[in-house]
C-alpha positions as CSV (number, residue, x, y, z in Angstrom):
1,X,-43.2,-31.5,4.4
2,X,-39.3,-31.3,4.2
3,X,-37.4,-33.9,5.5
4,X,-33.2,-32.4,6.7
5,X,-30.8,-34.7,7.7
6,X,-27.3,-33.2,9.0
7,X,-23.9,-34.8,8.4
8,X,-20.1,-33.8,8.9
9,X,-19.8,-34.0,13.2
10,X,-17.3,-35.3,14.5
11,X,-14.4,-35.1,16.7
12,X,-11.8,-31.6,16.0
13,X,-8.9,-30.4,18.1
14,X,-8.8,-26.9,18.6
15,X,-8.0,-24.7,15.4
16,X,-9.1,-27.3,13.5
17,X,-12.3,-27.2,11.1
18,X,-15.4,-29.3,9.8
19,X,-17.6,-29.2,7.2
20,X,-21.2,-29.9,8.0
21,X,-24.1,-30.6,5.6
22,X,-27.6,-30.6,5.6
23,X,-29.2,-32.7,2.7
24,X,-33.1,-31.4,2.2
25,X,-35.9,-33.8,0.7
26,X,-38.6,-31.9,-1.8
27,X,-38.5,-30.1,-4.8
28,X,-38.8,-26.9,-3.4
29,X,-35.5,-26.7,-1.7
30,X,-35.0,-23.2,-3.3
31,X,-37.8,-21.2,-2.1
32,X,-36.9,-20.9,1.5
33,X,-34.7,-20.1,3.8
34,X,-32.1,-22.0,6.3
35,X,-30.2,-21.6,8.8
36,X,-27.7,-23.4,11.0
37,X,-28.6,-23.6,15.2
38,X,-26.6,-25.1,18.1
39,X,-27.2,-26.7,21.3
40,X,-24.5,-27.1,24.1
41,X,-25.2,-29.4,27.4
42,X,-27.3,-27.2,29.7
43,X,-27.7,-24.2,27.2
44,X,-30.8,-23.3,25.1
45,X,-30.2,-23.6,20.8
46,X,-28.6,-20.7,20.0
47,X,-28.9,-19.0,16.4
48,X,-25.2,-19.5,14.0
49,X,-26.0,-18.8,11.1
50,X,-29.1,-17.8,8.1
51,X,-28.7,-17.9,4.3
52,X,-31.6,-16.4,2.0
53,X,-33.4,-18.5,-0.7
54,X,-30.5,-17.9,-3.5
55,X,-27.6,-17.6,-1.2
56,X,-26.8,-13.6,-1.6
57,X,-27.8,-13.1,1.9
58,X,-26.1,-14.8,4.9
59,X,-26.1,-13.9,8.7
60,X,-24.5,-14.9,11.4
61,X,-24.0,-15.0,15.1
62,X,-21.3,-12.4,16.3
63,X,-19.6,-15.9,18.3
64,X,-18.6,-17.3,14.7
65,X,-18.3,-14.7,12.4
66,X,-15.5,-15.0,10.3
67,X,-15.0,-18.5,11.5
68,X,-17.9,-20.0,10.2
69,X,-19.5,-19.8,6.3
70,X,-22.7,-20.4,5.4
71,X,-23.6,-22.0,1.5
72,X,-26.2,-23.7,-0.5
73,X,-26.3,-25.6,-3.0
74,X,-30.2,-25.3,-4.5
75,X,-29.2,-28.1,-7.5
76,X,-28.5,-30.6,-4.9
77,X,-30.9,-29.8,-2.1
78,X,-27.8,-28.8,0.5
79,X,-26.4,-26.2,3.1
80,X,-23.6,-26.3,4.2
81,X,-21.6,-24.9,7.4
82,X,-18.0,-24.5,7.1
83,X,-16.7,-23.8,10.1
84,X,-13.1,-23.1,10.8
85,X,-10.5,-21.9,13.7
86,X,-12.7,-23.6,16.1
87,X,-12.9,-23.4,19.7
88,X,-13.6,-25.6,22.4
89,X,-16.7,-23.4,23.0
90,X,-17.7,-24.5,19.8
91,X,-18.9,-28.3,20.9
92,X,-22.6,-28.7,20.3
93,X,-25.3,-30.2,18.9
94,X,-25.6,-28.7,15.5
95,X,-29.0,-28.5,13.6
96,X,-30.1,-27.7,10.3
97,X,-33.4,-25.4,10.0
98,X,-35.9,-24.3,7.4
99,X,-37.9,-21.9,7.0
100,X,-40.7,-22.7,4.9
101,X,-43.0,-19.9,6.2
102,X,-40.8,-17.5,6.2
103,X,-41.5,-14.2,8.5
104,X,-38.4,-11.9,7.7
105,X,-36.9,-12.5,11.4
106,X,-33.8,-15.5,11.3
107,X,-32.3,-15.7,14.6
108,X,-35.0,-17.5,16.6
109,X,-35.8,-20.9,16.9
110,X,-39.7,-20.0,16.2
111,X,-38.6,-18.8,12.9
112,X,-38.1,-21.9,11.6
113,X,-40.5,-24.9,11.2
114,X,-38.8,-27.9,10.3
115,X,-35.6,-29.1,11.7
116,X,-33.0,-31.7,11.9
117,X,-32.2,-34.2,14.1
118,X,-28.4,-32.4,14.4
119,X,-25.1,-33.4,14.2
120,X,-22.6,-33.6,16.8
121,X,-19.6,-31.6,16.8
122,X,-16.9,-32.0,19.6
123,X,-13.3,-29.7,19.7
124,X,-10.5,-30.3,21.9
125,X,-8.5,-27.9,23.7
């Protein structure tokens, strides 16, 4: 079992940025994959962002590109989501993901099987 516990919401005005970070419990933080989702009032969670096992490959939703970077940090059991120039459109529920049975696809929710209990992030126009 992996335990993921988000941190970093908060409140932003637009062009602002956060850092959010998802601090994973178990030794085996390095074998799988994560990923970063989002969940807006009256939407479905929505794929962000997907970083491989040692970080050299990262993916993300055509929304935040170049906005947003995805990192890890395997010695300290941590991904992080830097996101920057954000929008009003941004404000969500943020969640961390993992993907401990990992199937090659990275940009649906059934690709990952343990989650967080997500972060909120709020911008102002």
């Amino acid at each position: 079992q992996v335990h993921l516990i988000e941190s970093g919401g908060g409140l932003v005005q637009a062009g602002g940025s956060l850092r959010l970070s998802c601090a994973a419990s178990g030794r085996t933080f390095r074998s799988y994959p994560m990923a970063w989702f989002r969940q807006a009032p009256g939407k479905e969670r929505e794929f962000v962002a997907h970083i491989s096992t040692n970080g050299g490959s990262t993916y993300y939703a055509d929304s935040v590109k170049g906005r947003f970077t995805i990192s890890r940090d395997n010695a300290k059991n941590t991904v992080y989501l830097q996101m920057n120039s954000l929008k009003p459109e941004d404000t969500a529920v943020y969640y961390c993901a993992a993907a401990l049975l990992y199937s090659g696809s990275y940009y649906n929710t059934a690709d990952y099987d343990h989650w967080g209990q997500g972060t909120q992030v709020t911008v102002s126009s």
